[in-house]
C-alpha positions in Angstrom: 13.4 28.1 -59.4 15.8 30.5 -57.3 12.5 32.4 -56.1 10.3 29.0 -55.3 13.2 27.6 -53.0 13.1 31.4 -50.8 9.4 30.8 -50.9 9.9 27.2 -49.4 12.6 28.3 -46.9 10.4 31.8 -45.6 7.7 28.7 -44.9 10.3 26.5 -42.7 10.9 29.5 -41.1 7.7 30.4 -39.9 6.8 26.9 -39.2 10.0 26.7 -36.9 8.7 30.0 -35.4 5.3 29.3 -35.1 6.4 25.5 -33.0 9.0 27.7 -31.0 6.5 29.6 -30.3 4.5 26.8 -28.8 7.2 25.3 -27.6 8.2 28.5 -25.4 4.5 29.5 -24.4 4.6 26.8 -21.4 5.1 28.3 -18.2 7.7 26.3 -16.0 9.1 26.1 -12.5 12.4 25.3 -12.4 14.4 23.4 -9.8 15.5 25.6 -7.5 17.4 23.0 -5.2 19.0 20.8 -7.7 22.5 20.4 -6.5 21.8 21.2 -2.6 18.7 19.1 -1.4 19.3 16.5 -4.1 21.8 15.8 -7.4 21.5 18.0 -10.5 23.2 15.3 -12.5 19.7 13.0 -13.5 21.7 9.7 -13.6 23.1 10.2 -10.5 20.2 11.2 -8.8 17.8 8.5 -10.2 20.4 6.1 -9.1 20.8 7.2 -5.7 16.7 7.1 -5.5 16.9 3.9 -6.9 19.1 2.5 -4.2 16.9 4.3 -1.5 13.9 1.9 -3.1 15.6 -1.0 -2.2 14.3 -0.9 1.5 10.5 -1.5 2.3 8.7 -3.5 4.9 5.7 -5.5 4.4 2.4 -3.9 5.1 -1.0 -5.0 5.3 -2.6 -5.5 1.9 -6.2 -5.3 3.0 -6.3 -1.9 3.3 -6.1 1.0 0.3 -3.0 3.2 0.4 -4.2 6.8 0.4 -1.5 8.9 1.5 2.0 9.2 3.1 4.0 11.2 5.1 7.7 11.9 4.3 10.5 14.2 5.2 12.0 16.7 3.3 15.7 17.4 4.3 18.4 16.8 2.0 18.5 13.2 0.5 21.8 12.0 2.1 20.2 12.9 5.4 16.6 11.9 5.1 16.3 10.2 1.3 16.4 6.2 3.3 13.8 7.2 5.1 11.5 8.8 2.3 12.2 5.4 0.4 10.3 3.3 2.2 7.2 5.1 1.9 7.4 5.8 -1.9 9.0 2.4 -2.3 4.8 1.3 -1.6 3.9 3.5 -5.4 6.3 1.6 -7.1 5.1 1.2 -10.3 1.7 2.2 -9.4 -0.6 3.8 -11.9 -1.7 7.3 -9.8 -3.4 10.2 -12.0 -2.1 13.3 -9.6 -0.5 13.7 -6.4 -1.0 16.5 -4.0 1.7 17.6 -2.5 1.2 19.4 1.0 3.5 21.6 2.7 4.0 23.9 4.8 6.3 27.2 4.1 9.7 27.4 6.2 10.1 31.1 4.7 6.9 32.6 4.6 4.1 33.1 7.1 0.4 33.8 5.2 -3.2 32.9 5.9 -4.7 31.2 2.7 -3.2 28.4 0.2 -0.9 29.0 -2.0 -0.7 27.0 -5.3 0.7 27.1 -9.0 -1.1 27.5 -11.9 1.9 27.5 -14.1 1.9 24.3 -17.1 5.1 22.4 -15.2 7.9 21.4 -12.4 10.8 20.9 -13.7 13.6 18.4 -12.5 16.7 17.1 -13.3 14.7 13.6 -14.6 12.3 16.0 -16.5 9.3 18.1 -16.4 6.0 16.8 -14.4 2.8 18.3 -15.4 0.5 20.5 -13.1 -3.3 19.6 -12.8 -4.3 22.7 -13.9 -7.9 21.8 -14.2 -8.1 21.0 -10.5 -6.0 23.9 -9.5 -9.0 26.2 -11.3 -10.8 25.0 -9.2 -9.5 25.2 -6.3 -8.4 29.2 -6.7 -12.3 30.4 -7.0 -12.5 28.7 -3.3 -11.9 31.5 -0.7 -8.3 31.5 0.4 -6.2 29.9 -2.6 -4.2 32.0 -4.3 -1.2 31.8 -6.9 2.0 33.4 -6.0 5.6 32.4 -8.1 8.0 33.9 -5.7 6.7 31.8 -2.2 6.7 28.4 -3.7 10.3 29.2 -5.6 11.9 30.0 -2.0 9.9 26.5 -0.9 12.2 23.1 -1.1 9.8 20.7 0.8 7.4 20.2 -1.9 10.2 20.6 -4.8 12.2 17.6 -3.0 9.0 15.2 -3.4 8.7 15.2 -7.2 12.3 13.2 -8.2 10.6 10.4 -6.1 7.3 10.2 -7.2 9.2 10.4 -11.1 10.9 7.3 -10.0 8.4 5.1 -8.8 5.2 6.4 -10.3 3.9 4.1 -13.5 3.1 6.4 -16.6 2.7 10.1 -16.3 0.7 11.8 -13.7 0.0 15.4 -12.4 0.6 17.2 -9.2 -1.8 20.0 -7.2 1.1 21.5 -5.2 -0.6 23.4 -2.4 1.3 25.1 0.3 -0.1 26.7 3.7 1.7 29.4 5.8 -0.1 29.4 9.5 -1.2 26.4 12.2 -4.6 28.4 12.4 -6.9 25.0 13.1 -10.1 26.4 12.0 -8.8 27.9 9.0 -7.7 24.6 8.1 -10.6 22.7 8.7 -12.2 25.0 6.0 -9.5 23.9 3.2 -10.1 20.2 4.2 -13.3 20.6 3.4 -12.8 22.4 -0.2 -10.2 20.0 -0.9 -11.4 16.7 -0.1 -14.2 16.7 -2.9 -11.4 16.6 -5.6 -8.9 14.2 -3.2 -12.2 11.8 -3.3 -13.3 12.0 -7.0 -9.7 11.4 -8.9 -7.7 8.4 -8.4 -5.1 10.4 -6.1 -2.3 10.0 -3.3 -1.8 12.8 -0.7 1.8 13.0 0.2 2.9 15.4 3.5 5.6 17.0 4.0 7.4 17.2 7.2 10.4 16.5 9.2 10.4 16.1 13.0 12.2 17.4 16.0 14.8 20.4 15.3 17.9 20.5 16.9 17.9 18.7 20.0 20.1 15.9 21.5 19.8 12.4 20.2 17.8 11.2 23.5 15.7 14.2 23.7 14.6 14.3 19.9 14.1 10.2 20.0 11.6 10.7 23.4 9.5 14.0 21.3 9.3 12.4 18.0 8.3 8.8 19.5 5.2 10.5 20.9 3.7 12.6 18.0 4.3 9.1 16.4 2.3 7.4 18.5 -0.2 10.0 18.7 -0.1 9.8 14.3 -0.6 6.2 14.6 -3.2 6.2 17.2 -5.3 8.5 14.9 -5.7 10.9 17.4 -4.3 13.9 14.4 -6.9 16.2 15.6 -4.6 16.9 18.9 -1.4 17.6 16.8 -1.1 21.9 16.8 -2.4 21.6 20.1 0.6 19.1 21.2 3.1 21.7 19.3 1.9 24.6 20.3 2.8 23.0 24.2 5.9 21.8 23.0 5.2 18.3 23.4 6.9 17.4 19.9 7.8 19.2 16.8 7.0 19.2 13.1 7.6 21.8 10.9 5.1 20.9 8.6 2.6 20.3 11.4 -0.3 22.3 9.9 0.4 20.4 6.2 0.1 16.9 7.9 -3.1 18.0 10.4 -5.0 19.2 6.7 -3.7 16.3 4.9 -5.4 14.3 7.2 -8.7 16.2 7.7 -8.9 15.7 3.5 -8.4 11.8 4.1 -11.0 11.6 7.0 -13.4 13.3 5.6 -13.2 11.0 2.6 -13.2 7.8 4.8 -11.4 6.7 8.2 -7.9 6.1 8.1 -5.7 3.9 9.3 -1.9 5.5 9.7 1.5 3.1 10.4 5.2 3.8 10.8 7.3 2.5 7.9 11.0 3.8 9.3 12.3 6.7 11.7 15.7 8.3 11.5 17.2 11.4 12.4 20.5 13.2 10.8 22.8 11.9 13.7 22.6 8.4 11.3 24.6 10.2 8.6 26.8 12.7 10.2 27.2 10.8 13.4 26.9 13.7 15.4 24.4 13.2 18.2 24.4 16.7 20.0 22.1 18.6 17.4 19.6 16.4 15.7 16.5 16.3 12.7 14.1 14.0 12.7 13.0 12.2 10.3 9.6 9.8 9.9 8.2 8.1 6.7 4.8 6.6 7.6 1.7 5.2 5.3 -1.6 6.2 5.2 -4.4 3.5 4.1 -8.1 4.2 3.8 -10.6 1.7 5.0 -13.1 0.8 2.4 -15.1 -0.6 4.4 -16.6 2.5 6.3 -17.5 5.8 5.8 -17.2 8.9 8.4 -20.7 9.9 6.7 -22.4 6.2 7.5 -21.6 3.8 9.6 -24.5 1.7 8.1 -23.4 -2.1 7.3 -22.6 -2.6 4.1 -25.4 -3.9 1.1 -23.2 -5.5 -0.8 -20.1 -7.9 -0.2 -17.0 -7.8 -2.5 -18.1 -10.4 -4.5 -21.8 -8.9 -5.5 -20.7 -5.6 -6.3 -17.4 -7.3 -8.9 -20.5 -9.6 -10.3 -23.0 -6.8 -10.7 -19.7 -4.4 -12.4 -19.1 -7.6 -14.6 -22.1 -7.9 -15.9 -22.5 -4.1 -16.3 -19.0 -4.8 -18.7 -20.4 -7.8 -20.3 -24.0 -6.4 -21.1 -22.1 -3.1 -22.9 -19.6 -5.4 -24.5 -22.9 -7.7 -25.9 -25.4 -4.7 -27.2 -22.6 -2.3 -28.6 -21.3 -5.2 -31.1 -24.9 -6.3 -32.0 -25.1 -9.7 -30.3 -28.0 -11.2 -28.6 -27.2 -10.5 -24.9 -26.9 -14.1 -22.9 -29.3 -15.2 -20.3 -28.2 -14.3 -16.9 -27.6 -17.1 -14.0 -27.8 -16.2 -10.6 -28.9 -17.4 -8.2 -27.7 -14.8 -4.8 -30.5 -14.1 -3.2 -29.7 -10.7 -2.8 -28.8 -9.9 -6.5 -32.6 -11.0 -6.9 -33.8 -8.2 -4.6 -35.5 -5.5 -6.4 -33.7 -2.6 -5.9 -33.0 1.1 -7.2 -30.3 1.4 -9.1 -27.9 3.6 -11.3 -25.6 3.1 -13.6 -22.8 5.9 -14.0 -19.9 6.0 -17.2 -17.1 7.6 -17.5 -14.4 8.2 -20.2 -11.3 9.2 -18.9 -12.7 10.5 -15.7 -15.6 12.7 -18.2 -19.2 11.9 -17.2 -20.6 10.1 -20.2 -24.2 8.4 -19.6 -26.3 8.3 -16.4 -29.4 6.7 -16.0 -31.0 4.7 -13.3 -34.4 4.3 -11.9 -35.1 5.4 -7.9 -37.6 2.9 -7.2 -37.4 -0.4 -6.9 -39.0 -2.2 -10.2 -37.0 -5.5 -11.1 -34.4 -7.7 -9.6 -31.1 -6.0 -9.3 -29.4 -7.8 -12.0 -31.6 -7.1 -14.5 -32.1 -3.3 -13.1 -28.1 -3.1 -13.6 -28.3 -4.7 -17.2 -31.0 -2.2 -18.1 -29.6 1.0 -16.7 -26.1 0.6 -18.5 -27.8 0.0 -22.0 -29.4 3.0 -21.1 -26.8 5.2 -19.5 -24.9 3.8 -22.9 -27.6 4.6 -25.4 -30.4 6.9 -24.2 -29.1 9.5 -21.8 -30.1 12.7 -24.3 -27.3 14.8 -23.2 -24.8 12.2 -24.8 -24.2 10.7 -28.5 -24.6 6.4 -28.0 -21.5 5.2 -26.5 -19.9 3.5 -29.5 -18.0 -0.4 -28.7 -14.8 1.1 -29.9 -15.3 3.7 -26.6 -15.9 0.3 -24.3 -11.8 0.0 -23.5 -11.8 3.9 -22.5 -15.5 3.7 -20.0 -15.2 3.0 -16.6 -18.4 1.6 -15.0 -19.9 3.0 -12.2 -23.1 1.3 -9.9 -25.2 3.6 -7.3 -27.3 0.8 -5.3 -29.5 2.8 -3.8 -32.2 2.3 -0.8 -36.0 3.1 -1.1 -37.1 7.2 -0.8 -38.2 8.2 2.5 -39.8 11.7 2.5 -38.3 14.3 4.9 -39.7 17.2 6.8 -37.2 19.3 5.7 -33.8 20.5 4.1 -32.5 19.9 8.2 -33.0 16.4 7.6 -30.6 16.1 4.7 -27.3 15.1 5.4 -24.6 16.3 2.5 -22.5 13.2 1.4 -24.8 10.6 3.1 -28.1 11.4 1.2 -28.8 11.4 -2.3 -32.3 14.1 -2.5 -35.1 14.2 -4.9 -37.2 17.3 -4.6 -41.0 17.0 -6.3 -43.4 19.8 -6.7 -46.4 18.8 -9.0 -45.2 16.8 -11.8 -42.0 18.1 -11.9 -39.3 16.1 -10.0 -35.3 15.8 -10.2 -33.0 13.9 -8.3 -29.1 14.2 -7.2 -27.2 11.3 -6.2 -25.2 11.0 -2.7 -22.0 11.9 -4.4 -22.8 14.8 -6.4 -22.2 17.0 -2.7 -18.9 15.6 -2.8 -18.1 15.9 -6.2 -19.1 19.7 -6.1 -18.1 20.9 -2.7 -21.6 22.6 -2.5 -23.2 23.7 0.1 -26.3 22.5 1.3 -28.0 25.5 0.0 -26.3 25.8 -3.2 -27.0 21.6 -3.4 -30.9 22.0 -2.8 -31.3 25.4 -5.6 -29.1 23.5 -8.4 -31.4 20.8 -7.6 -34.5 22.6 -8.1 -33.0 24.9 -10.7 -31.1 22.1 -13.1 -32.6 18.7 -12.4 -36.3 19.5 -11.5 -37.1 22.9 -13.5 -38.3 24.4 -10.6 -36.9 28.0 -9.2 -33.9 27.5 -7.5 -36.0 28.7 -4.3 -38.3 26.2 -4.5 -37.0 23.5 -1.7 -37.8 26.4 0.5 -41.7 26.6 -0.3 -44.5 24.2 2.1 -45.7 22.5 -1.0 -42.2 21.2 -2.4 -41.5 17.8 -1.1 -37.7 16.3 -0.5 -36.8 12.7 0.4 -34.0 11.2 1.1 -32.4 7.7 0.1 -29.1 6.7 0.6 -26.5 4.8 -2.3 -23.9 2.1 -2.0 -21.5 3.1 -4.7 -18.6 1.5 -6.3 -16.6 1.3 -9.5 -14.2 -0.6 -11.5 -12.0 1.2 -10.3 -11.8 -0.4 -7.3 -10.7 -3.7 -8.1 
């Protein structure tokens, strides 16, 4: 009996081990300005948050908060102001949050990111997106490097915040920039705005205003790169700092962060409060200033097209619905009801495809380019198929129905082009045709990938149409062009 119990306890012991193990195998940044910035002590800092969150103003619910810009100085200086812009993702339900900075202590050309598992605050840890942030370090540029983003408090200063006000976990892509080089940053916009586009994602910018000037002086600089922010003229911003015009020390993290967002859609930016450090200390004769201001997307448009749109809000929530009701019908066995509409232009006959996704994982897509029925009954087809036929899936099953989300590509009719010059990236979905082999890539999938147009056109050929990857380059490969209207549950 005496040897069974050691047996039993040498068994504990190397479970313990082998979960300590585990436990200890997570790689974690910890706070590093806990106790300056901000309180170590987690009640006291959530409730100080908390009280920050009690201010907001009202702002203008027809457009789709995408980003904000906040200061970063310590929170008895600057925290009021930060609360009214995260007091707008209260309770919201975000999947990750990149944080954009810029480095006070470091000067560097590239992006600098963290691959480690978590940030660590006094409310708790906060998980990385680590699948994103692979991603991103095989793009020219990105790098990883610990000691940079330890010395680095206006990205760290974000995370209580977003803890606070965030519904349900979510990750963060921390990515920090060390130069005001324009060009160089107009490169990372475009790497980066693929993955801002396809997760559902906030942007938040780090920055505080005018350094050390009078009260009158910093007021008059700030109020201008303000109205320059809210005008939407961004693209001027280094230019207006290198002059001296106005000052942000995370000028280059707010010009990228907006470069992401426009190339995604236009934007729309507004002033939620403006402060500056003479409001707490009282002292007026060396000033920081500070700005919290929104960011919104409009749905409407497109910086790709500009075309008017094919579908109102109400079609594309009636075509999604049915989409839902036809999967929610076939999967359980019943006899799928008859359908009853009677818009006119739901009765078109149009291309479409039906896209689903579980937990942000492709999981059926199938659609048909031409148009062959009316576009109710082309949706109604193409998600039984997406759900049941797409051979490089098992059937989606109707216990999986509360986990897909529904997407629908509307698309217009083919038009052949002369060439790959033709092809706009983002704008144009491409099928490429060479005998009787043919393959097709949606408008998105540019987006989605970051490709080039290059690298677009040979995975087309190569994966889709099993052609050489070459092939779109050959007189007797043909390409055309049609364009999609997209939308998804998530949206509404």
């Amino acid at each position: 009996m005496q040897i069974l119990r050691n047996k039993n306890c040498r068994c504990l012991a190397l479970t313990v081990l082998f979960y300590s193990t585990l436990a200890v195998s997570a790689t974690i940044r910890s706070p590093q300005f806990a106790g300056s910035f901000y309180p170590s002590d987690p009640e006291k800092l959530k409730v100080q948050i908390t009280g920050f969150l009690k201010q907001n103003k009202e702002t203008d619910g027809t457009l789709q908060l995408c980003g904000l810009i906040v200061p970063h100085a310590g929170y008895i200086y600057s925290g009021k102001t930060s609360g009214f812009a995260y007091s707008l993702l209260k309770d919201r339900k975000i999947d990750t949050v990149f944080l954009i900075g810029r480095s006070h202590s470091a000067k560097f050309l590239g992006i600098v990111t963290d691959d480690r598992d978590f940030w660590r605050t006094p409310m708790g840890d906060v998980q990385v997106d680590k699948k994103i942030v692979s991603d991103i370090l095989v793009k020219p540029g990105f790098r990883v490097d610990y000691d940079i983003l330890d010395n680095e408090h206006s990205l760290e200063v974000q995370v209580p915040f977003l803890q606070c006000v965030i519904k349900g976990n979510f990750r963060i892509v921390p990515v920090l920039m060390g130069c005001e080089n324009e060009t160089e940053l107009d490169l990372y916009a475009k790497y980066l705005a693929p993955f801002v586009k396809k997760t559902n994602s906030i942007i938040v910018l780090s920055t505080d205003l005018s350094h050390y000037h009078s009260d009158e002086i910093a007021r008059r600089m700030d109020s201008r790169v303000i109205s320059i922010l809210e005008e939407g003229k961004f693209l001027n911003l280094l230019d207006g700092m290198k002059k001296g015009e106005y000052e942000l020390c995370g000028g280059s993290a707010v010009y990228m962060g907006l470069k992401i967002l426009s190339e995604i859609s236009t934007i729309k930016i507004r002033m939620l409060d403006y402060s500056n450090s003479a409001d707490t200390t009282k002292d007026k004769s060396r000033v920081v200033g500070y700005v919290s201001m929104a960011i919104y997307r409009d749905t409407g448009k497109s910086p790709e097209t500009r075309e008017k749109k094919m579908l109102n809000k109400l079609q594309r929530q009636t075509l999604l619905k049915i989409a839902r009701e036809t999967l929610q019908y076939h999967l359980s066995g019943k006899k799928l009801p008859e359908l009853t509409i009677d818009d006119p232009v739901l009765l078109e006959k149009r291309g479409v495809f039906v896209t689903l996704r579980k937990k942000g994982e492709l999981r059926g897509c199938i659609g048909t380019l031409l148009p062959q029925e009316p576009l109710v009954k082309a949706v109604r087809s193409m998600a039984i198929q997406s759900a049941t036929a797409d051979p490089r899936f098992p059937s989606v099953s109707f216990d999986e129905l509360k986990d897909i989300e529904i997407e629908i590509s509307v698309l217009t009719v083919p038009v052949k082009v002369s060439g790959p010059d033709d092809i706009v990236l983002g704008r144009d979905g491409v099928i490429v045709k060479k005998g009787f082999r043919q393959g097709v890539f949606l408008p998105q999938v540019a987006d989605e990938t970051g490709w080039t147009k290059e690298q677009f056109l040979s995975a087309l050929c190569a994966h889709k149409a099993g052609l050489e990857p070459d092939a779109w380059k050959k007189p007797d490969t043909e390409l055309y062009t049609f364009q999609a209207e997209v939308f998804s549950e998530h949206n509404f």
